[in-house]
N, C-alpha and C positions, 0 to 999 in steps of 0.2 A: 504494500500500500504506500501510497506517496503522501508528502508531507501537507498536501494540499487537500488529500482523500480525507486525511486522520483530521485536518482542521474543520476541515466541513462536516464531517459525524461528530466532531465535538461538539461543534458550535448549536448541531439540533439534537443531538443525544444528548447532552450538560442541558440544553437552552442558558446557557453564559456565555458573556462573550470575557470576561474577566481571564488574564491571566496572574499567577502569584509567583512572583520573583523569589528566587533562593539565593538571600545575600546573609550567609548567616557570619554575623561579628562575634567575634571571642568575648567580648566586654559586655557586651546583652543575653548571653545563651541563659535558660533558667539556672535556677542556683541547683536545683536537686541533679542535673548533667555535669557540675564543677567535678573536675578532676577523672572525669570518663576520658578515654585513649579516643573515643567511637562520642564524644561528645557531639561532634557538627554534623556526623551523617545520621545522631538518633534526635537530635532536634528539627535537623529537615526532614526527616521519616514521618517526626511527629505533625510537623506544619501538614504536610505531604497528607496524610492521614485525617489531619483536619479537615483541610479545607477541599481534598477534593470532590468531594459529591457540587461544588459551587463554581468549579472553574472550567477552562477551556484548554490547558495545561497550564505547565510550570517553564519559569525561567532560570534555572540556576547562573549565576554570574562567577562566569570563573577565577577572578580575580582573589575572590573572598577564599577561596580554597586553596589557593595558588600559595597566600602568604602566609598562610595560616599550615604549609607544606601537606596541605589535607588532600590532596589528588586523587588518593585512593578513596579517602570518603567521600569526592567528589562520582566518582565511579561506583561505588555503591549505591548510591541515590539513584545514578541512573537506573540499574539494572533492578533495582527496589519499583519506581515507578514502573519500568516496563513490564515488571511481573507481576504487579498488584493493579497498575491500572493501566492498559496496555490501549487503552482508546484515548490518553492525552498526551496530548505531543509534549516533546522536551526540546525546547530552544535552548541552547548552549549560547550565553551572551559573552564572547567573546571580542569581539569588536575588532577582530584579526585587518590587518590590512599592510601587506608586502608585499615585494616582487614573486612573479610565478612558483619559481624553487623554494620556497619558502613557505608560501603562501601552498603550494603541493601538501608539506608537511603539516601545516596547519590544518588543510579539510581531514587528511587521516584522522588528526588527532583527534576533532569535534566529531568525525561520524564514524571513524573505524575503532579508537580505544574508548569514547564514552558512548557511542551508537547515540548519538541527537539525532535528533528529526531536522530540526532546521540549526543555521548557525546566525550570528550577525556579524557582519562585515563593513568596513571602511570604503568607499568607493575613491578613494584619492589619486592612487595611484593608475587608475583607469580597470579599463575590460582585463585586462591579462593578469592582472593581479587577483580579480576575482571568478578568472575561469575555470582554476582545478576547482572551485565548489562547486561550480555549475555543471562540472563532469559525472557527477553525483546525480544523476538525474531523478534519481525519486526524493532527492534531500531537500529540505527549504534554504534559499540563500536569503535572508533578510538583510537591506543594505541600509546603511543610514543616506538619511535624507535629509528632515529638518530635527535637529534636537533638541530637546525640553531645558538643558540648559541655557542661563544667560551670554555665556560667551560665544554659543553657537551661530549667533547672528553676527557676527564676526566674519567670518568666511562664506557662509551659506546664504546670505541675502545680498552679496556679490552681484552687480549688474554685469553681465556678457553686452557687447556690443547692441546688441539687438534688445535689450530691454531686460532679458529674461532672466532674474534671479536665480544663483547656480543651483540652487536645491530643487528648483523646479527643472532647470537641468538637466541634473540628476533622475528625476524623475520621470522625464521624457526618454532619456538613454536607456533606463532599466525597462520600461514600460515595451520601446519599440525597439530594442535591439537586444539586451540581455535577458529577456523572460520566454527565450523559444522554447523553452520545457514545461512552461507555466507553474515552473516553482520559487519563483521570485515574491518576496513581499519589501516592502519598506517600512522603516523608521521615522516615525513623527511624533513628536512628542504635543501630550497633553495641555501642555502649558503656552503652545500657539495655535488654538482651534480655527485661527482665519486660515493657518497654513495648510490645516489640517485640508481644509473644504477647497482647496484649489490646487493642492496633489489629490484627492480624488477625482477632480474634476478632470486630471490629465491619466490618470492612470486606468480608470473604466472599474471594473472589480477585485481587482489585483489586493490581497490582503494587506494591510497596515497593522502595524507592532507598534502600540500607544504608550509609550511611561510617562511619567506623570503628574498622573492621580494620586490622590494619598497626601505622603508626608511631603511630595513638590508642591501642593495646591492646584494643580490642573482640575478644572471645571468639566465633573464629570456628564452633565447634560451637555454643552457647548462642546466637547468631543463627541458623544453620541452625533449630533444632529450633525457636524461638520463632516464625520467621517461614516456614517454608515453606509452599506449599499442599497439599492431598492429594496433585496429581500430580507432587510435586518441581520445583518451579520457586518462581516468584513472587517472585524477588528479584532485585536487581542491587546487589550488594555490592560495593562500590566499596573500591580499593585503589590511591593515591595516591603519597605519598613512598617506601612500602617496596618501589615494583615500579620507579617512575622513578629513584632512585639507590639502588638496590641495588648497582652497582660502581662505581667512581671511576675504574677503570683504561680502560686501552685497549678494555678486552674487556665496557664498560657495558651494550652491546645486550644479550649473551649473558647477564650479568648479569640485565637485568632480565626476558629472555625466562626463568629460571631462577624468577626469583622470580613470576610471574606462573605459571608451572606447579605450582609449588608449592602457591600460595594456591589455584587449581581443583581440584587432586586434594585438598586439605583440607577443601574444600567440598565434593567427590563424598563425601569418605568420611564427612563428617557425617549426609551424607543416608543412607548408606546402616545407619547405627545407630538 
């Protein structure tokens, strides 16, 4: 099944368009995990275990496991979701962006030692840096496009000759020349729904990967309306620190099983205005 199949049975098998980010910090894990070897892959089992009856997959951000020398609990998680919940996609947010021979090594990593469904990628370097993912044909390549951070407007609202801010660009490039597999999606963050609503206006139904929401303050109705497709989907709206410690106390799962319910019926009910 391709990563576009598994998203679309999510999206009506869940009915959520919510994704839940896996950034788990040493400094936040609950107290009763202190001093576990298997602490970050039994606190993300637990999120994992929460919240999925509510979501559309998970996002693990590899960074937070990278430093924390957690790789293998990183790969635990994977192989956890795909055995326990094997209908939601795992995005591997990587944010990889190199030259071809490099950038080679990279897709392995994300889809051959942690088996992702989709990865996310840098478009900077052009088409050939991001073609061995795209060799992957059943994989998702998510590319950035416009991001949720403040200094992203920096580079990506770039006027080209002709008018056209570089992120929309971007967006034109990936839409008509990098998506011959149709496993392409892009990057737009929650926190500019104008930009949201004028990459979908160029891109047709091509999925978007929303962050955010939550602890960024992205306006979770003004992304719904800016980025849905006709038939109410088309997103994976990612929600991160305000669903993983949403409680501090003994009762964290339920916490964040709490706050991942919440943020899906916010989302049902945007859609339905």
């Amino acid at each position: 099944m391709t990563f576009t199949d598994k998203l679309n049975r999510a999206w009506t098998r869940q009915q959520s368009l919510l994704m839940v980010g896996l950034d788990p910090d040493e400094r936040r894990l609950p107290a009763e995990l202190s001093g576990r070897a298997d602490a970050v892959s039994a606190f993300c089992r637990g999120i994992v275990d929460a919240t999925a009856p509510y979501v559309c997959g998970f996002k693990p951000q590899i960074a937070y496991f990278a430093a924390l020398k957690a790789e293998d609990q990183l790969l635990d998680i994977c192989r956890y979701i795909h055995s326990r919940y094997p209908e939601l996609p795992i995005v591997l947010d990587a944010k990889r962006g190199d030259i071809g021979a490099t950038a080679t090594q990279y897709a392995r990593e994300a889809f051959e030692r942690y088996a992702a469904d989709a990865v996310t990628v840098n478009p900077y370097m052009g088409r050939d840096s991001v073609q061995p993912y795209l060799e992957y044909g059943d994989k998702g390549v998510i590319i950035l496009c416009r991001t949720s951070n403040p200094g992203g407007a920096d580079l990506q609202d770039l006027r080209l000759e002709n008018g056209t801010p570089l992120y929309l660009h971007v967006a034109d490039q990936v839409a008509r020349h990098w998506n011959t597999n149709g496993q392409c999606a892009l990057v737009v963050g929650a926190t500019v729904p104008d930009e949201i609503a004028q990459v979908r206006a160029r891109i047709g139904d091509m999925p978007l990967l929303i962050p955010g929401i939550g602890a960024q303050g992205g306006d979770i109705a003004a992304t719904v309306h800016a980025g849905r497709t006709p038939d109410g989907t088309g997103m994976m709206i990612n929600s991160s620190r305000a669903v993983l410690y949403a409680g501090t106390g003994a009762d964290w799962a339920k916490a964040a099983a709490a706050a991942a319910q919440q943020a899906r019926d916010a989302i049902r009910a945007a859609l339905e205005v």
